[in-house]
Every structure is written in C-alpha cells, then in structure tokens.
KOLZA-6437 format. One line per field, with one value per atom (N, C-alpha, C): residue number from 1; x, y, z; atom name. Coordinates in nm, 3 decimals, padded with zeros to 5 digits. Example, Ala and Ser with C-alpha at 12.3 -4.5 7.8 and 13.67 -1.06 7.14 Angstrom:
REM residues 2
pos = [1; 1; 1; 2; 2; 2]
px = [01.319; 01.230; 01.320; 01.285; 01.367; 01.290]
py = [-00.569; -00.450; -00.330; -00.225; -00.106; 00.003]
pz = [00.780; 00.780; 00.780; 00.708; 00.714; 00.787]
site = [N; CA; C; N; CA; C]
//
This chain:
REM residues 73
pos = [1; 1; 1; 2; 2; 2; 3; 3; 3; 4; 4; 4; 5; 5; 5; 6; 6; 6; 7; 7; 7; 8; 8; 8; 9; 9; 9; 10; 10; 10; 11; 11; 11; 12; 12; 12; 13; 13; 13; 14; 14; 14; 15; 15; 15; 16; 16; 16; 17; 17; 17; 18; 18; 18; 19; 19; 19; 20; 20; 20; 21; 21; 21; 22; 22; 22; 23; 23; 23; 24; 24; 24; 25; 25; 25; 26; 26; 26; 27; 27; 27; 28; 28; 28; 29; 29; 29; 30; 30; 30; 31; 31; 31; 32; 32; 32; 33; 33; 33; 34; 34; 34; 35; 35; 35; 36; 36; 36; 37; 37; 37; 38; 38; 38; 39; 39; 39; 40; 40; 40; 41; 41; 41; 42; 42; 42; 43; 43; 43; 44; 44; 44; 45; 45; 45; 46; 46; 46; 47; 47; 47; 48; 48; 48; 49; 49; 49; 50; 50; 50; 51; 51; 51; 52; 52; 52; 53; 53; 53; 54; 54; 54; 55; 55; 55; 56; 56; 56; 57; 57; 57; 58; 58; 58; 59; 59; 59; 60; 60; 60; 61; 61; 61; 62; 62; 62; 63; 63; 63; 64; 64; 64; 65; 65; 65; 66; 66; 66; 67; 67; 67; 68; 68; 68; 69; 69; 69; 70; 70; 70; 71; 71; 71; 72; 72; 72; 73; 73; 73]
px = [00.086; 00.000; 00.090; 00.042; 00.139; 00.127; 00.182; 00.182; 00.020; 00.021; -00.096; -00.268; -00.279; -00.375; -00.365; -00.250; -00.224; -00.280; -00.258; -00.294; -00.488; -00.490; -00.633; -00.750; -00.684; -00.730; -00.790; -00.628; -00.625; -00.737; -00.751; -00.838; -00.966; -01.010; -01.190; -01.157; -01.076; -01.127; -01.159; -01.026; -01.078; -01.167; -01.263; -01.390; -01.523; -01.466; -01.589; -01.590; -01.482; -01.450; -01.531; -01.482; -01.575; -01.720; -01.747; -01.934; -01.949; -01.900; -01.957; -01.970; -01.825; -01.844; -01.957; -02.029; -02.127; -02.242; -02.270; -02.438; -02.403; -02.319; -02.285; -02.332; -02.290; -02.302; -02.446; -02.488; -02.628; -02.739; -02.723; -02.786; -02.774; -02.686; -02.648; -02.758; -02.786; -02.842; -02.947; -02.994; -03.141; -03.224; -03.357; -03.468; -03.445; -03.454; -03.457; -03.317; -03.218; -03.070; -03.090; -03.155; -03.133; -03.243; -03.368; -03.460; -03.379; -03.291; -03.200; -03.130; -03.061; -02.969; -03.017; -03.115; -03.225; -03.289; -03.296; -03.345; -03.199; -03.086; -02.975; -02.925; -02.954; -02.898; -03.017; -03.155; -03.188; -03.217; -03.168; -03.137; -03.022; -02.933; -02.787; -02.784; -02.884; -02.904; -02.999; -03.071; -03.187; -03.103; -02.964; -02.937; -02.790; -02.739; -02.661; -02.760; -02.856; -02.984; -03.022; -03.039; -03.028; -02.938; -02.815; -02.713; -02.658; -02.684; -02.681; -02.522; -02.448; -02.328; -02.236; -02.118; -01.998; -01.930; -01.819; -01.731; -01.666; -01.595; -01.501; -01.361; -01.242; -01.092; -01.030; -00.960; -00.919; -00.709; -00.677; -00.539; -00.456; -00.377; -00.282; -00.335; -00.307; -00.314; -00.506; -00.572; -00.724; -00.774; -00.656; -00.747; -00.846; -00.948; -01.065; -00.875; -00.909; -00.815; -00.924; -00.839; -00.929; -00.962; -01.095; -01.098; -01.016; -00.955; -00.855; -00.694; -00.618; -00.490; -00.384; -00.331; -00.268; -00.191; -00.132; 00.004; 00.139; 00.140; 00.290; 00.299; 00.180; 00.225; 00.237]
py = [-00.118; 00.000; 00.124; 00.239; 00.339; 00.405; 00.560; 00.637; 00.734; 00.720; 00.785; 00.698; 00.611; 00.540; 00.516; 00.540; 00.466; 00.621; 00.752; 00.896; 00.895; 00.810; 00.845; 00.756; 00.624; 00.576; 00.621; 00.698; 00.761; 00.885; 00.955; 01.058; 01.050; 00.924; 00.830; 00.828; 00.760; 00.684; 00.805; 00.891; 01.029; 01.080; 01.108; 01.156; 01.103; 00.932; 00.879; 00.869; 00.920; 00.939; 01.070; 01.187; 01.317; 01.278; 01.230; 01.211; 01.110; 01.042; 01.000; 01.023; 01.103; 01.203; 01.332; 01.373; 01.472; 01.411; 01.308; 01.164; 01.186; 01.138; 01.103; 01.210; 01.371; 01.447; 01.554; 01.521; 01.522; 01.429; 01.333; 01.234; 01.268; 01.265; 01.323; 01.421; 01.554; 01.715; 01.681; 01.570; 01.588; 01.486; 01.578; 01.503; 01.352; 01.273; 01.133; 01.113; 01.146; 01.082; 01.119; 01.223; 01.273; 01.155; 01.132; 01.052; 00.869; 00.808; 00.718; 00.684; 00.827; 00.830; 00.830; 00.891; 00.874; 00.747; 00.658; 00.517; 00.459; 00.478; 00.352; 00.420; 00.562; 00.525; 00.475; 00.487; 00.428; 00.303; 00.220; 00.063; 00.057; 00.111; 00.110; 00.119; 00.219; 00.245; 00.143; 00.098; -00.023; -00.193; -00.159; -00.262; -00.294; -00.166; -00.162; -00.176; -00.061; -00.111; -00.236; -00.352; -00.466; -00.545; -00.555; -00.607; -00.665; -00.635; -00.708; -00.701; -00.573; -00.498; -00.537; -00.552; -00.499; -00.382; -00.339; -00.247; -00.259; -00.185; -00.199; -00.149; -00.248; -00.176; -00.147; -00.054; -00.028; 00.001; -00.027; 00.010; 00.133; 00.201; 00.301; 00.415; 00.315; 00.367; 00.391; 00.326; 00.354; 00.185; 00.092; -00.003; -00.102; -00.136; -00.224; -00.374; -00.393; -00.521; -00.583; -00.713; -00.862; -00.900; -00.978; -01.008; -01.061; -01.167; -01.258; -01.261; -01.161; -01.169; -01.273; -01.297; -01.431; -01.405; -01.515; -01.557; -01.499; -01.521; -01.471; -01.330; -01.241; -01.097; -01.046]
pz = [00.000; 00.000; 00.000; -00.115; -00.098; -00.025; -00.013; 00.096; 00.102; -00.047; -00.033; -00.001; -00.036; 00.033; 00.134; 00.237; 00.373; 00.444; 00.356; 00.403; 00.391; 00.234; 00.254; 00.343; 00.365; 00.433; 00.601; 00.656; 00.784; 00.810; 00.668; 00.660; 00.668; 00.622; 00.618; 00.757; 00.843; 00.952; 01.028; 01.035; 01.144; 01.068; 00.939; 00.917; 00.975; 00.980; 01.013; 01.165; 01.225; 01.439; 01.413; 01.359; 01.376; 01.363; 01.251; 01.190; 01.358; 01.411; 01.514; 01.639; 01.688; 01.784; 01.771; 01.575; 01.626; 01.654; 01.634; 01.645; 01.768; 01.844; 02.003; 02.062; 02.025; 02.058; 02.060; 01.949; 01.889; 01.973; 02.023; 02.083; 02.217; 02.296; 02.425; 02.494; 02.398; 02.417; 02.373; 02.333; 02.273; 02.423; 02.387; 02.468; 02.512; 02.408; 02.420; 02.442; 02.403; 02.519; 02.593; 02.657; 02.807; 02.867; 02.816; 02.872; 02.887; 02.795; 02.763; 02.902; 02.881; 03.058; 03.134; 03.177; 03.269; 03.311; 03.230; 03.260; 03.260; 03.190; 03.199; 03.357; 03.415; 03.564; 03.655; 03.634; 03.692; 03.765; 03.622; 03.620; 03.703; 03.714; 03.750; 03.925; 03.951; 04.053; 04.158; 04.072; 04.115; 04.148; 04.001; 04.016; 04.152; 04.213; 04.311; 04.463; 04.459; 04.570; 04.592; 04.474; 04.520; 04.544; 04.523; 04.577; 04.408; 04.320; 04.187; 04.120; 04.235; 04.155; 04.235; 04.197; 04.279; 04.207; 04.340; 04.282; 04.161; 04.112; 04.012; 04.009; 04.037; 04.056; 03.972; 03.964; 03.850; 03.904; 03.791; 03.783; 03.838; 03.845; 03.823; 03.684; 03.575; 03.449; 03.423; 03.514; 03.458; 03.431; 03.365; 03.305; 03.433; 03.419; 03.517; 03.548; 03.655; 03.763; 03.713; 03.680; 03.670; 03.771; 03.765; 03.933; 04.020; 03.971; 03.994; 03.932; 04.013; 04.018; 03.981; 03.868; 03.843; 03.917; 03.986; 04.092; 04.040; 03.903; 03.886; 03.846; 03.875; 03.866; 04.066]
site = [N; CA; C; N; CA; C; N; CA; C; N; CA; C; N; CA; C; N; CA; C; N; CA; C; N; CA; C; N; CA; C; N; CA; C; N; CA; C; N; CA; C; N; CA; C; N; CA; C; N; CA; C; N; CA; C; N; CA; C; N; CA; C; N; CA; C; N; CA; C; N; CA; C; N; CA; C; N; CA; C; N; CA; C; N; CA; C; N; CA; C; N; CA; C; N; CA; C; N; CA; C; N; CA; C; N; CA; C; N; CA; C; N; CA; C; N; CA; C; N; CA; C; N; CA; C; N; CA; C; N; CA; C; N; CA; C; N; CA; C; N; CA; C; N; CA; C; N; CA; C; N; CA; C; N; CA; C; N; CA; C; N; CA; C; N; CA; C; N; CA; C; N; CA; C; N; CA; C; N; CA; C; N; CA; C; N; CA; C; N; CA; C; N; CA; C; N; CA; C; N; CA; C; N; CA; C; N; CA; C; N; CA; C; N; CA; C; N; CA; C; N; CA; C; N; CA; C; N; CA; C; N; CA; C; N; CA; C; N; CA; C; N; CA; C; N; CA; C; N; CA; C; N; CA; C]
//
C-alpha cells in the first residue's frame, strides 16, 4: 500500500470518528438521550440497591483489575 492510500485511508477513519463524535453528541443534548440516561442510571441504581453490583478496581493507568490476580504478577 502506498503512501498515499495509507494517508487516505487515515483521513476516512478520522472523518468517520468526527461524523460519530457529532451523532454522540447530537444524541447526548437531545430530549430522548437525556430521557435514555435517565433510565440507563436508573437501572444502575436499582441494580446496586439490590445487591446485583460490585465495585469496580481499577489500575494506576485507569485499566478495570481482573478479578482474579494471576500468581505470577
């Protein structure tokens, strides 16, 4: 692949990250995402009130700890 398809390729993908960060963003501010979020915390919230959740650990760097620590780290 030359240099220039490897350029135009890179250029689609970050067009098609923008076109989806503005949907995301578009969706977010509107009525019905806000109504969306509104029910996915309520579930969230219903589902920690019943005991359904645990915590979640996370790393140094951010990434989620497996539950289970292999021995040789």
């Amino acid at each position: 692949m030359d240099w220039e398809t490897k350029m135009l390729d890179f250029l689609d993908d970050e067009l098609a990250e923008t076109e989806n960060d503005t949907r995301w963003d578009a969706l977010l501010t509107s009525d019905d995402g806000q109504n969306a979020l509104d029910y996915l915390a309520d579930e969230a919230l219903a589902s920690i009130r019943a005991g359904e959740s645990s915590a979640v650990l996370l790393t140094a760097n951010g990434e989620i700890l497996p539950e289970r620590i292999p021995r040789s780290l």
